[in-house]
C-alpha positions in Angstrom: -12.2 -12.5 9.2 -13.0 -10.2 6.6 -17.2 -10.4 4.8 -15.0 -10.4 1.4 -12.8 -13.5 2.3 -15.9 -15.2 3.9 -17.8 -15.1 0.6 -14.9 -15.8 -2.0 -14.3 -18.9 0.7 -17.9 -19.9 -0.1 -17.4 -19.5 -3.6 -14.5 -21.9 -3.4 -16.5 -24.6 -1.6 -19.2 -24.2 -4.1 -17.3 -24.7 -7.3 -15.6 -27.8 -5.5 -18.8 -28.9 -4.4 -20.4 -29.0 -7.8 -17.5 -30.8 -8.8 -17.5 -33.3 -6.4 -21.3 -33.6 -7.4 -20.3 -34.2 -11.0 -17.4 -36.7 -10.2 -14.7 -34.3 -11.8 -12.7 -34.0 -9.1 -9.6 -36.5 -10.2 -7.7 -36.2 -13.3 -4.5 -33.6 -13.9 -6.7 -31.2 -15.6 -9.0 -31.5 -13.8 -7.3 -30.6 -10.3 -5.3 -27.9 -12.5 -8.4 -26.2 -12.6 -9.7 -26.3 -9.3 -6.3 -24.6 -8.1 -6.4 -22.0 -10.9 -9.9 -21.4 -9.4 -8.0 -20.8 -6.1 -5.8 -18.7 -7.4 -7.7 -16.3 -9.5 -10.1 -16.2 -6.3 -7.0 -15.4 -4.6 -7.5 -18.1 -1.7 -4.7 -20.4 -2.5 -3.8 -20.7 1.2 -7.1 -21.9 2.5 -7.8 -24.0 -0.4 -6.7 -26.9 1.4 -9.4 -26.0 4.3 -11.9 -26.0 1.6 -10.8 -29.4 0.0 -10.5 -30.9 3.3 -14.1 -29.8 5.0 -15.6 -31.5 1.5 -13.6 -34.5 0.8 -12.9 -36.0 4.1 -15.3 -38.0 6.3 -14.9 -40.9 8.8 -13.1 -42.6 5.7 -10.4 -40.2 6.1 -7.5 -42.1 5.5 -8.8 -43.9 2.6 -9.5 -40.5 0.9 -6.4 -39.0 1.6 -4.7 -41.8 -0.6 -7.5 -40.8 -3.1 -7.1 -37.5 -3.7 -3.4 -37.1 -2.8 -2.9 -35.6 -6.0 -5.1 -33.3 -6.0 -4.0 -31.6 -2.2 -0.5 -31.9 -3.4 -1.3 -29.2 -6.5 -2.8 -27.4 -3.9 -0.9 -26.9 -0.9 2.5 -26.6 -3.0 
């Protein structure tokens, strides 16, 4: 994998991170920016790799019904 792609990744999972932090993470807006983010970072495709290392834990299937939305924006 290209050092380029490996930092914008990082990038990603930072600005989702500091979301998450925040507790901005649901909301139509709000997930129309975080896939704007992962468009003009030109990641779209792994966005959901992103989304899924930070959102998911043991509770997995609880959070998937949580943020539904917000993977849905992103992987279509």
């Amino acid at each position: 994998m290209n050092i380029i792609i490996v930092v914008i990744v990082i990038m990603m999972y930072l600005c989702v991170q500091q979301r998450k932090v925040a507790g901005e993470l649901i909301g139509t807006e709000r997930e129309k920016e975080i896939v704007l983010e992962a468009e003009r970072l030109e990641i779209r495709d792994k966005a959901p790799l992103v989304l899924a290392e930070l959102l998911y834990d043991v509770n997995i299937i609880a959070q998937i019904k949580h943020h539904r939305n917000l993977f849905c924006r992103v992987c279509v």
